[in-house]
N, C-alpha and C positions, 0 to 999 in steps of 0.2 A: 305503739311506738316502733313497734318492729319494722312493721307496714311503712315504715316511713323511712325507716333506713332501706330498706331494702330499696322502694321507689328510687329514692336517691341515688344508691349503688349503681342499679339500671341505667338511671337516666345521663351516667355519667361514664359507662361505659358505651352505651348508644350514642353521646357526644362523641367519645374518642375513637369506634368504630367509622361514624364518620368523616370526623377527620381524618385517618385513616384512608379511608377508598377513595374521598371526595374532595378534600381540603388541600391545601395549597402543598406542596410535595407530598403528594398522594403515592400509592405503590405503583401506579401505573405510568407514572410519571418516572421512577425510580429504574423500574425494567424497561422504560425507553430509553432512559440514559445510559442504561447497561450496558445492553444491545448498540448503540454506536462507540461507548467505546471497547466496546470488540471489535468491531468495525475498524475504530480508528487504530487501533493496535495492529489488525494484521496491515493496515496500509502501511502504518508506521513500519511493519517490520519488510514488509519487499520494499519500501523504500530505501530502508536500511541496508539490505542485501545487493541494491542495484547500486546504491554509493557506494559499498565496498568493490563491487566489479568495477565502475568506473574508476576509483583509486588506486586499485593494481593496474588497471590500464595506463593511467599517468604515469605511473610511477614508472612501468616495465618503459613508455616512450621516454623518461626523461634518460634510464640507464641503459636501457637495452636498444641495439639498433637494430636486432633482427624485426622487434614489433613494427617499425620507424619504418624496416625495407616493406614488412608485409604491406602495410597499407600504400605506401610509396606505387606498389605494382598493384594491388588491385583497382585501388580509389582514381590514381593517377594516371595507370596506365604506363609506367614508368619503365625500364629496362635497365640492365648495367651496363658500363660497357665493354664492351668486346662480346655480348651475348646477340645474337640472332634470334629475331623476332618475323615470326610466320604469321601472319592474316591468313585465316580459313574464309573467304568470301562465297557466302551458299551460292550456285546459280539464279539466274532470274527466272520465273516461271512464264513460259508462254503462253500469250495468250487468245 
């Protein structure tokens, strides 16, 4: 009788050991889910931190106008006025 439970025991942990490795949400399946959302977490999070720079950026153009001039003269090309504007033109090379 013993012999028989014990079979049983066995065969019923050898079921669940398979399921387990092999069976439909198996552990291997578990540590691949892991590993992306680690993945997705650090995206998440430089994504996070480059919305917050773009937000201060807004924010500083909506209140501030030094931000406003900065990009005004380099993007633009822009001057104030009554300021003098020098062009450096390199020479042409002979040839």
């Amino acid at each position: 009788m013993y012999r028989w439970l014990i079979a049983i025991i066995v065969i019923m942990l050898l079921g669940l050991q398979y399921r387990l490795w092999f069976g439909e949400n198996n552990l291997r399946d578990i540590w691949a889910l892991q590993a992306k959302i680690e993945l997705q977490q650090s995206v998440n999070q430089e994504l996070s931190q480059r919305n917050s720079e773009l937000e201060a950026e807004v924010q500083d153009l909506k209140k501030g106008r030094s931000a406003l001039e900065e990009r005004a003269r380099s993007e633009l090309g822009m001057i104030k006025e009554g300021e003098t504007f020098f062009q450096l033109v390199e020479p042409a090379k002979e040839k």
